[in-house]
C-alpha positions as CSV (number, residue, x, y, z in Angstrom):
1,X,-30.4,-19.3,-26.1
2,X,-31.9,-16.0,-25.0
3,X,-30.0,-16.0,-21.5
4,X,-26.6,-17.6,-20.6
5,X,-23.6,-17.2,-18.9
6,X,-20.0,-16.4,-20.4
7,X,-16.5,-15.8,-19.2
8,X,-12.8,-15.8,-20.9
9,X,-10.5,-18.0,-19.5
10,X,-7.0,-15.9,-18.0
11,X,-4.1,-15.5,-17.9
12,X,-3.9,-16.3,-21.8
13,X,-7.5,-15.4,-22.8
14,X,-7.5,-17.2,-25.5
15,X,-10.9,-19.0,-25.2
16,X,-14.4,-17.8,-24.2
17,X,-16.7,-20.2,-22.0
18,X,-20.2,-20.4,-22.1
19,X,-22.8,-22.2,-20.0
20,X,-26.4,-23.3,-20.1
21,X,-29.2,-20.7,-21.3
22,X,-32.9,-20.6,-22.0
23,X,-34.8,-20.2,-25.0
24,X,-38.0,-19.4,-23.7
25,X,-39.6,-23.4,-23.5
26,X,-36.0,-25.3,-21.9
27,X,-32.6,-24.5,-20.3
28,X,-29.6,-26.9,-20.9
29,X,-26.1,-27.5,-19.1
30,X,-24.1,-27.7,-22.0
31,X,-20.8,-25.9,-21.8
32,X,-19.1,-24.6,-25.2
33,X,-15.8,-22.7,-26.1
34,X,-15.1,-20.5,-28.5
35,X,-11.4,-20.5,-29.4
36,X,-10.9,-16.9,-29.9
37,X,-7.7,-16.9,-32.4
38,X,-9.0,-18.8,-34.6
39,X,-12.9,-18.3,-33.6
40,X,-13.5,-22.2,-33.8
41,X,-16.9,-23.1,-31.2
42,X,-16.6,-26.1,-29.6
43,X,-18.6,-28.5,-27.1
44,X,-17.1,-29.5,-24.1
45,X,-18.2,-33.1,-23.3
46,X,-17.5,-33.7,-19.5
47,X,-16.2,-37.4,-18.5
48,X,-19.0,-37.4,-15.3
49,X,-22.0,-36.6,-17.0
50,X,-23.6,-38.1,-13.6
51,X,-21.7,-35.1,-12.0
52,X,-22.7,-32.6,-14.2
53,X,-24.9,-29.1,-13.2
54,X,-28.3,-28.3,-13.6
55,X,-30.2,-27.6,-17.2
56,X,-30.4,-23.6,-15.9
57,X,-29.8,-20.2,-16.7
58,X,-29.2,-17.3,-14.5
59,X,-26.5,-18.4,-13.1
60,X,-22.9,-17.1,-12.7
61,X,-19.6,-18.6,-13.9
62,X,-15.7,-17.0,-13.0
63,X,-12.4,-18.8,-14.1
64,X,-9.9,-20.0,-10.7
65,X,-6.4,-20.6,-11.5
66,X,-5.4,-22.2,-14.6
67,X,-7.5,-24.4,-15.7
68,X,-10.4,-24.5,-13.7
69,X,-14.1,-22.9,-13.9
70,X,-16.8,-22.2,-11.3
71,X,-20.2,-22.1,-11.6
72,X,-23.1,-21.1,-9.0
73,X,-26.3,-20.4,-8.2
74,X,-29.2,-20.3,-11.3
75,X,-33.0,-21.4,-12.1
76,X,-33.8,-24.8,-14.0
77,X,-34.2,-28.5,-13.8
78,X,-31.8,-31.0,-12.6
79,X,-30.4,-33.0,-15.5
80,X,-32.0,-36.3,-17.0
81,X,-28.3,-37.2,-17.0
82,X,-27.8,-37.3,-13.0
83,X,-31.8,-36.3,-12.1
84,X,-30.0,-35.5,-9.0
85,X,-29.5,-32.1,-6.8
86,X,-25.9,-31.5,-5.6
87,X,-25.3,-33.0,-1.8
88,X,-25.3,-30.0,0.4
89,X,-26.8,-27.6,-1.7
90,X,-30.2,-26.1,-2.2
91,X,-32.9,-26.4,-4.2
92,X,-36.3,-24.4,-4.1
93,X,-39.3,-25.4,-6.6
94,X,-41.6,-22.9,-7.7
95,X,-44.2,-25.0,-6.5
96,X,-44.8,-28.4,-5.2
97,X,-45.1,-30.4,-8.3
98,X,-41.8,-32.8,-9.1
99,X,-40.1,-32.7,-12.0
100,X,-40.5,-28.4,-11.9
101,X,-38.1,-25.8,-12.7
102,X,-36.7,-24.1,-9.2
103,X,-33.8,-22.1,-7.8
104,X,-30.8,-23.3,-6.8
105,X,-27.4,-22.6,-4.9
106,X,-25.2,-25.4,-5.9
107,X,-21.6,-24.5,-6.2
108,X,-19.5,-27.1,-9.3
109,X,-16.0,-26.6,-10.7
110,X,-15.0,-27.6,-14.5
111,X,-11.5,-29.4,-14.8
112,X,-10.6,-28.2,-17.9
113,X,-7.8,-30.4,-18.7
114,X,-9.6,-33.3,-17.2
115,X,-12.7,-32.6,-19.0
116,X,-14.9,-33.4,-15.6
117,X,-17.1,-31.9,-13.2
118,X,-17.0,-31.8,-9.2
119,X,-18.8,-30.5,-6.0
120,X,-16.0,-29.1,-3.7
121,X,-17.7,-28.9,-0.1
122,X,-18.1,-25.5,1.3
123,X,-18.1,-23.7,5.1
124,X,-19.1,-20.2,6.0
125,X,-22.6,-18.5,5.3
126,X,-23.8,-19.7,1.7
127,X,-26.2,-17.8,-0.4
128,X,-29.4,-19.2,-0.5
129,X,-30.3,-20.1,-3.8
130,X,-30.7,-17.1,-6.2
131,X,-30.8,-16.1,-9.9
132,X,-29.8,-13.1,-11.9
133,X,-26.9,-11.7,-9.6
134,X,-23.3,-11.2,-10.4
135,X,-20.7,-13.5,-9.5
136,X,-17.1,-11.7,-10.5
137,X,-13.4,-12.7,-9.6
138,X,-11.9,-9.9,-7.9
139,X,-8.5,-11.5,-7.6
140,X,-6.5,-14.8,-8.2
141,X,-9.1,-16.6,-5.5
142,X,-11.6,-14.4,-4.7
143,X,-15.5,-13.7,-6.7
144,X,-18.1,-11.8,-5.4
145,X,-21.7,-12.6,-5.5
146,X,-23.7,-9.7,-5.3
147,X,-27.9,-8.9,-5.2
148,X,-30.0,-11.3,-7.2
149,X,-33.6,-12.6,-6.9
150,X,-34.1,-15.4,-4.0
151,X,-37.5,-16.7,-4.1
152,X,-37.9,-16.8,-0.5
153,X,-36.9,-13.2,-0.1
154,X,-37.3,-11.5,-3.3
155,X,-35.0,-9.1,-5.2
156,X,-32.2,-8.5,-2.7
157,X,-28.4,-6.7,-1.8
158,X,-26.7,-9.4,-0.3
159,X,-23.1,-9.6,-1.0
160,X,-20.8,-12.4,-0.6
161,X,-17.2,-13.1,-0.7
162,X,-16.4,-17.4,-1.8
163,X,-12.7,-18.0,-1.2
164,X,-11.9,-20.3,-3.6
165,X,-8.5,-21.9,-2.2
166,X,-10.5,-22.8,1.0
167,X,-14.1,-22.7,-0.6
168,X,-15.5,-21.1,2.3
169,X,-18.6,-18.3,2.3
170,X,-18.5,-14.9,3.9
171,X,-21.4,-12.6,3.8
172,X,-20.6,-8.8,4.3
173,X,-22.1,-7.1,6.5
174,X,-23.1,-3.4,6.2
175,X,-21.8,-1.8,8.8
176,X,-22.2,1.9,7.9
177,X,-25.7,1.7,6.7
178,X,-24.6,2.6,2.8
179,X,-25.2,0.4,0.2
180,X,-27.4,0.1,-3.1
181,X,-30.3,-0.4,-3.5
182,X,-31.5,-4.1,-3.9
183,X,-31.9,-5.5,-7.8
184,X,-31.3,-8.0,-10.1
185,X,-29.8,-8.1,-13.7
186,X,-27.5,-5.8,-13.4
187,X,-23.9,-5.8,-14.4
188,X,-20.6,-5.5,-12.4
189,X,-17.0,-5.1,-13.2
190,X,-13.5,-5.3,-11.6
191,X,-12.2,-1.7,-11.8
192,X,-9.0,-2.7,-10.1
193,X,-7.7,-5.8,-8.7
194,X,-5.3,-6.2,-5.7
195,X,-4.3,-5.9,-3.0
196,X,-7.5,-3.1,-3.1
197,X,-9.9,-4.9,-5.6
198,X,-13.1,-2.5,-6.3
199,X,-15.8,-3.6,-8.1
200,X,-18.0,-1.4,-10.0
201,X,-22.2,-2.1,-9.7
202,X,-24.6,-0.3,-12.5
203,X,-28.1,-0.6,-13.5
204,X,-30.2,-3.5,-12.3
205,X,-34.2,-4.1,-11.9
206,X,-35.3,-2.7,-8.5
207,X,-37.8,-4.2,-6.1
208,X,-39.2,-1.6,-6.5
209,X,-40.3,-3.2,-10.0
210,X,-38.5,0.1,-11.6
211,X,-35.5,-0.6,-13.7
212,X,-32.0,1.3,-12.0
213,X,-29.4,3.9,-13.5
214,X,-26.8,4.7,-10.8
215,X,-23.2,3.3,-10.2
216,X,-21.8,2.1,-7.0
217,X,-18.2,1.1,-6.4
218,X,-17.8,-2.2,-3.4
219,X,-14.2,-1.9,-1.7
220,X,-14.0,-5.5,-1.2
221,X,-11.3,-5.2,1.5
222,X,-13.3,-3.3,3.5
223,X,-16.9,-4.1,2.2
224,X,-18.0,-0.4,2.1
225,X,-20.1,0.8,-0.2
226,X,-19.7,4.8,-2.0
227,X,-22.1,5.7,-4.6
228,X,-20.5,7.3,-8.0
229,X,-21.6,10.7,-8.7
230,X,-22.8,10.9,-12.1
231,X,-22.7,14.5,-14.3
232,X,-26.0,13.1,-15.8
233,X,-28.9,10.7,-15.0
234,X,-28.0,7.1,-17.3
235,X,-30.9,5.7,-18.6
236,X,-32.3,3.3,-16.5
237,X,-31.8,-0.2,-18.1
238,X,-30.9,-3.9,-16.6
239,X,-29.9,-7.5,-18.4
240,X,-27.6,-5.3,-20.1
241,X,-23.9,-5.7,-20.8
242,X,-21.4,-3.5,-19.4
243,X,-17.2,-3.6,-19.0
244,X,-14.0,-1.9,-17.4
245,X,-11.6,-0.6,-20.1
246,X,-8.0,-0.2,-18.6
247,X,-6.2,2.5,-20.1
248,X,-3.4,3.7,-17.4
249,X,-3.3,3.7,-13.7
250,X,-5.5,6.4,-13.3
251,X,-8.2,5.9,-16.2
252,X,-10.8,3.5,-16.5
253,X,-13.9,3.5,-19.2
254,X,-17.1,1.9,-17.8
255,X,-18.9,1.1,-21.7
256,X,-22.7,-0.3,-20.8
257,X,-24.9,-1.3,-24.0
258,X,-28.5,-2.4,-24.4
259,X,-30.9,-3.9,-22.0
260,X,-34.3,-3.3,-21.1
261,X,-35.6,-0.1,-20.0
262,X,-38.7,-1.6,-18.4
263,X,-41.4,-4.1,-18.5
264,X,-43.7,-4.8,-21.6
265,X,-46.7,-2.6,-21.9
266,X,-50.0,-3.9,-21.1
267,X,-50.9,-7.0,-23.0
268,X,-47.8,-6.0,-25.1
269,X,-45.6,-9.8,-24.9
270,X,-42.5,-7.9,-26.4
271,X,-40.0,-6.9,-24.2
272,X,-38.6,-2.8,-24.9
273,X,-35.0,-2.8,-25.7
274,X,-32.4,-0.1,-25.7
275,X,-29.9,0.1,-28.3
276,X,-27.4,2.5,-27.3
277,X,-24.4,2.7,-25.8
278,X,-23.0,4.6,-22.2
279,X,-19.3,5.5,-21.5
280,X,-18.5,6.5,-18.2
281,X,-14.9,7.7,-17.7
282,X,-13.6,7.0,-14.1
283,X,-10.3,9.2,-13.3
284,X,-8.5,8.3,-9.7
285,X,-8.0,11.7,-7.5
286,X,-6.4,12.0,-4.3
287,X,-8.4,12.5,-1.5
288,X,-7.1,14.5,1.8
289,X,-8.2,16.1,4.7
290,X,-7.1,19.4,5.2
291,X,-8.6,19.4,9.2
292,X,-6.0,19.0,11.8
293,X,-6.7,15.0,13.0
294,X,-6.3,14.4,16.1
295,X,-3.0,12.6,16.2
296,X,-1.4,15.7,13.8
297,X,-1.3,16.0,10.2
298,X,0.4,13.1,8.1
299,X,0.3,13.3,4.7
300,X,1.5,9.5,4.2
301,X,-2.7,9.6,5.4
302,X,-3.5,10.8,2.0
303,X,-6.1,8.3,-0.2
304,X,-6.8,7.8,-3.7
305,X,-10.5,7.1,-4.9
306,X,-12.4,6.6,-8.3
307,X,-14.9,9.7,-9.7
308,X,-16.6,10.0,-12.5
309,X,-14.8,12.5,-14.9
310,X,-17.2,12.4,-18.2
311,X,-20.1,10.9,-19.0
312,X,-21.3,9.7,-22.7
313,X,-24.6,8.6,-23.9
314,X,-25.5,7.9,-27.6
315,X,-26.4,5.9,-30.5
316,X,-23.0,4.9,-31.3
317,X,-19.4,5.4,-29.3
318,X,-15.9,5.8,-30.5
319,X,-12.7,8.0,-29.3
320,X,-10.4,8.5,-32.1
321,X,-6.8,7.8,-31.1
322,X,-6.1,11.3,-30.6
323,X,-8.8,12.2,-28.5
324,X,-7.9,8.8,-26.5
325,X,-4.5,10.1,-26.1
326,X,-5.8,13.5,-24.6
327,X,-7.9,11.8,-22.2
328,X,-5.4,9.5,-20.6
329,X,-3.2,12.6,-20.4
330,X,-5.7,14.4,-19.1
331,X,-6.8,11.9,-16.5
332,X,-3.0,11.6,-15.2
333,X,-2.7,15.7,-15.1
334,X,-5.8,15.6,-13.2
335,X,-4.9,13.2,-10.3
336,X,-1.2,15.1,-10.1
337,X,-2.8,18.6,-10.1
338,X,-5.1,17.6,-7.7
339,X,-2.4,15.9,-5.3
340,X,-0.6,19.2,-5.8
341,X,-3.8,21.2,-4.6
342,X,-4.7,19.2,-1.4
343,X,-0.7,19.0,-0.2
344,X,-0.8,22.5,-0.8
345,X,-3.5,23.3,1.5
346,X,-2.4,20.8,3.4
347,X,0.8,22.8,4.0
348,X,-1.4,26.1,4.3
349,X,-3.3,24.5,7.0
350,X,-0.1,23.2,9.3
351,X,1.5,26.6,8.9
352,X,-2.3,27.9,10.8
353,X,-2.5,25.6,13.0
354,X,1.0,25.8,14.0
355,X,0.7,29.7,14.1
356,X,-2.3,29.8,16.2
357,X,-1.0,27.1,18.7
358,X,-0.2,28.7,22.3
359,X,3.5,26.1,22.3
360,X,6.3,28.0,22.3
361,X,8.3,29.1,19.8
362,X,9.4,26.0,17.6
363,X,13.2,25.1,16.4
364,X,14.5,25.8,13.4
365,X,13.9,22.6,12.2
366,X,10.3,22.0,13.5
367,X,9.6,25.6,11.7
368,X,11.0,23.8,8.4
369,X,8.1,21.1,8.9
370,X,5.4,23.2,8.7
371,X,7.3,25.3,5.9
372,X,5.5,25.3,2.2
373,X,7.8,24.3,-0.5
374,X,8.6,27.2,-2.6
375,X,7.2,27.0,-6.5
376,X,11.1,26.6,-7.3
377,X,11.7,23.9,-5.1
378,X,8.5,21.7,-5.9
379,X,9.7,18.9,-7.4
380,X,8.1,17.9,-10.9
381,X,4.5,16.0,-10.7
382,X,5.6,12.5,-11.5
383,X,8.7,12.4,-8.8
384,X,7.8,9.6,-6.7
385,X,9.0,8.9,-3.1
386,X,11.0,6.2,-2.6
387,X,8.8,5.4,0.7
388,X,6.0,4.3,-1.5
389,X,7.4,1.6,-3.7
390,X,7.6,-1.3,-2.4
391,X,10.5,-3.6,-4.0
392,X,10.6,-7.6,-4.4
393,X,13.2,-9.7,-5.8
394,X,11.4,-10.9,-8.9
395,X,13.2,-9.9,-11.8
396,X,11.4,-9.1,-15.2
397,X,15.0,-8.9,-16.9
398,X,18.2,-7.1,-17.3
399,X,20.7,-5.3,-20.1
400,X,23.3,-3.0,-20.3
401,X,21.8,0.1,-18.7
402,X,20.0,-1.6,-15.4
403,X,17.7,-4.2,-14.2
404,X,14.0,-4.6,-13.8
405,X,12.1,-6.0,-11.2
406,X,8.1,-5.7,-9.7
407,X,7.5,-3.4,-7.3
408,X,4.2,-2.3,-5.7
409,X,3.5,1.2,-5.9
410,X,0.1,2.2,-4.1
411,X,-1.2,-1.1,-4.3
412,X,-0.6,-1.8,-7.9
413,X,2.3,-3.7,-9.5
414,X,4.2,-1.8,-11.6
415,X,7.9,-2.4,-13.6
416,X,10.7,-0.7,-11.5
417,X,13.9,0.0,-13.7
418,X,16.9,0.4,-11.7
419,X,20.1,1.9,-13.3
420,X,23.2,0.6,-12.7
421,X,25.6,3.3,-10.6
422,X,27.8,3.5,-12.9
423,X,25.8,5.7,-15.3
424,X,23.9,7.9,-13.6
425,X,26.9,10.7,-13.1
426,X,25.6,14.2,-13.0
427,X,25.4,15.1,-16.1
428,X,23.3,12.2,-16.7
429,X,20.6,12.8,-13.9
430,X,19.9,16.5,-15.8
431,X,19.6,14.6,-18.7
432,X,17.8,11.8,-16.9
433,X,15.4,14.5,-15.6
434,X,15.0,16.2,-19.3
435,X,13.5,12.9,-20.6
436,X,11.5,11.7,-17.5
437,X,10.0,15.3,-18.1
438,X,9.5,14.2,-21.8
439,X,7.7,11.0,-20.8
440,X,5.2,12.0,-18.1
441,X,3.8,14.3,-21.5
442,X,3.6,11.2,-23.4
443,X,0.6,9.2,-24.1
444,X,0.0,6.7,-26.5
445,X,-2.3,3.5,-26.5
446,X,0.3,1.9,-28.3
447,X,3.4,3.4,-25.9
448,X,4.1,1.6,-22.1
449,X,2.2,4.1,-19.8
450,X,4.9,5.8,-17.8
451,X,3.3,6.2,-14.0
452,X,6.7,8.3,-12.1
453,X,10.4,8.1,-11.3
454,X,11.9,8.2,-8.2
455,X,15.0,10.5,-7.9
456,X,16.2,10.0,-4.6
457,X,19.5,8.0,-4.9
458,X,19.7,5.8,-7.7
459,X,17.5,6.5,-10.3
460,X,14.2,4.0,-10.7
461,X,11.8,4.3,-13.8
462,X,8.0,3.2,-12.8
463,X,6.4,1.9,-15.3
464,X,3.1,-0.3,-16.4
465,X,3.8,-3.8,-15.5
466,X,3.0,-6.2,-18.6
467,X,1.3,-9.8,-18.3
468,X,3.5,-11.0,-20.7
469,X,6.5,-9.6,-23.6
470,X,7.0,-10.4,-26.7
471,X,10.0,-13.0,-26.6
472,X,7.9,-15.1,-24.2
473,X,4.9,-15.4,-26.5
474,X,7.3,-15.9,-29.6
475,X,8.8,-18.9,-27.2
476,X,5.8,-20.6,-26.3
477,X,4.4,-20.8,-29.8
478,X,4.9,-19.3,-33.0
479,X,2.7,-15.8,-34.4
480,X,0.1,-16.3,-36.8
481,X,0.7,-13.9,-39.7
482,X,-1.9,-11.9,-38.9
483,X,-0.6,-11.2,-35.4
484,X,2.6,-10.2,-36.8
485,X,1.5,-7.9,-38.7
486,X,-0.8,-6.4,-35.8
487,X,1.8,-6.3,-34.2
488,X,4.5,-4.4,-36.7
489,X,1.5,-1.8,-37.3
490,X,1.1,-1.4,-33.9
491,X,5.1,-0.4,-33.2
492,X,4.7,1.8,-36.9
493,X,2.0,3.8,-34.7
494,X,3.9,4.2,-31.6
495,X,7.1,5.1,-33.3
496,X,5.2,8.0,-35.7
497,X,3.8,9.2,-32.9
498,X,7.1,9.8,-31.3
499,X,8.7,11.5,-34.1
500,X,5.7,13.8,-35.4
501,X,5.3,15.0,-31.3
């Protein structure tokens, strides 16, 4: 099949789906697995075949919940098996004749413990039926459907939201006028999920019959649209592949590879391919205003955003460990040097605007307001307030030295570990501070990212929050021997890196 659709199964992703395809003369709506531990394929054979899809391709695919996958939109034929269109939905022929290949906008969900297929009815604004978009889960119930071709329309930049506990439609509007350009085949990826997911757009086939080379980033929240500045031009390309690399908090690696650069060349039937690879390194900075608003300065107003930090384009792509390392060090220096830089003239600008202002001479405590912190009183980079963490009662687990629980910091879950009272005595906290110190320095791929500490009170350490540990896994099923020894090679790097830094 020369064009299908594909998506791993969470929270365990385990298994890789994929659905349908063309090769050039017929599509098909079979649906395969491949079991990725032990790389076994497998056909799904659904219970309803009456119920089943259209023989397409071009369509989009997203797991809900546990067991559970949804499939939308495409181009192809209605099955000999059911020979029927989906009640409710949508189906435009590329001409007249029956029995034709057409566009569709049917919405189905695969059971996968049931083995069978079903057609949950929908509200809200529905995309009309469309092929080549991108339909992505942004959270636990959420997926985007972005641009596409619709063949009353064309190649468009219609996004839409499907709720998938209620199964309802909402089509963003643009309210501020930016957005990208429309296109189809082109790739996009969940940067970070919620309670702010983003989703990052690249490349794409223009109606402008050109192929694309610029990155957007979609606040779902708030459906506005901010185009990524790039250090280079990528090379225009679109059916390519792309995906978000998480590597801490504040770095993420955008990695596209092949695709099409453009069309075939007159009386040419091959299509031109591109063989290399594109890294784009996304580092979060703070983002503040250092003009006096109108209801005062407030540095609680302070935002965070995604920018491109590096750019890579080339035959072949690789970061040794040690370069890795330096970047996700580099990328958390960066974001903390920066808050540090816009607080500062932050500061700088109260103090003016407080000097300049015609009020009469301030308190001693308003003056300490609009008072800079002294280079010996700034507290360390990674000291987090304890107004930004937000605490909830589910506990991770406990030992002799504290508890841990998730907490949201920023609007990402993160491990909180509280110390008991008892032992943070004086002494301790200089010690506590020594190795918190120690750890903000320390970055490994195979170490738990440390993201801050807060210092107010009882000590809290912030750290990465897991999906899963280790004594969970090892209770649900036993290791394959292969596993264990990823795994005991794994701990061997971490630990060498500790005691050779």
């Amino acid at each position: 099949m020369i064009s299908y659709t594909v998506h791993c199964l969470p929270p365990s992703g385990d298994a890789l789906y994929v659905y349908g395809g063309w090769d050039g003369q017929s599509a098909s709506n079979s649906l395969h697995t491949l079991d990725l531990v032990t790389l076994n394929w497998k056909e799904l054979t659904p219970s309803n075949p009456a119920d089943a899809p259209m023989k397409m391709s071009g369509c989009g695919m997203v797991a809900y919940g546990k067991n559970q996958l949804v499939l939308f939109g495409g181009f192809g034929l209605p099955s000999s098996e059911n020979g029927k269109i989906q009640p409710g939905s949508m189906f435009f022929r590329r001409n007249s004749i029956s029995g034709e290949k057409g566009w569709t906008n049917e919405l189905k969900v695969f059971n996968i413990e049931e083995g069978a297929w079903s057609s949950p009815k929908t509200t809200g604004t529905c995309p009309p039926p469309c092929v080549d978009f991108t339909f992505t889960l942004v959270d636990d119930h959420q997926a985007v459907v972005f641009g596409g071709y619709q063949p009353r329309t064309g190649i468009v930049s219609d996004t839409y939201i499907l709720n998938m506990e209620t199964w309802h439609w909402q089509k963003l509007e643009n309210l501020d006028g930016t957005s990208p350009e429309a296109r189809d085949g082109h790739t996009a990826c969940l940067i970070e999920g919620r309670p702010h997911p983003q989703l990052l757009v690249s490349g794409g086939w223009g109606s402008n019959d050109k192929a694309i080379g610029d990155a957007w980033i979609l606040d779902v929240n708030s459906g506005t649209w901010r185009k990524l500045a790039l250090p280079q031009e990528v090379s225009p390309r679109f059916w390519h592949s792309a995906e978000a690399i998480r590597y801490s908090l504040r770095l993420r690696q955008l990695v596209m590879f092949g695709g099409c650069p453009g069309t075939p060349e007159s009386g040419g039937a091959a299509w031109p391919k591109l063989a290399n690879t594109v890294m784009l390194e996304l580092g979060k900075v703070s983002v503040f205003s250092t003009s006096p608003p109108e209801g005062g300065f407030d540095d609680e107003g302070a935002a965070e955003e995604w920018a491109v930090m590096d750019m890579v384009e080339g035959a072949q792509f690789g970061l040794p460990m040690r370069r890795l390392r330096e970047r996700i060090f580099l990328a958390e220096y960066r974001a903390a040097k920066a808050e540090e830089l816009a607080r500062d003239a932050l500061r700088k600008c109260q103090v003016n605007s407080f000097q300049a202002s015609p009020t009469p001479t301030p308190s001693l405590s308003e003056r300490e307001v609009f008072t800079p912190v002294s280079k010996e009183e700034e507290k360390p980079f990674w000291v987090v307030s304890r107004e930004e963490v937000e605490f909830t009662l589910e506990e991770v687990g406990k030992g002799r030295w504290g508890i841990v629980r998730v907490a949201t910091y920023r609007g990402t879950r993160v491990a909180a570990r509280c110390l008991y009272s008892q032992i943070t005595s004086e002494d301790n906290r200089k010690i506590f501070m020594e190795c918190m110190d120690m750890s903000a320095k320390l970055r490994h791929p195979n170490l738990l990212p440390f993201v801050g500490a807060i210092v107010e009170g009882e000590p809290i350490i912030l750290t990465e929050l897991m999906a899963t540990n280790l004594k969970s896994v090892l209770e649900k099923d036993s290791l394959l021997q292969y596993q264990v020894l990823a795994i005991g090679i794994d701990v061997t790097r971490a630990l060498n890196f500790l005691h050779t830094t």
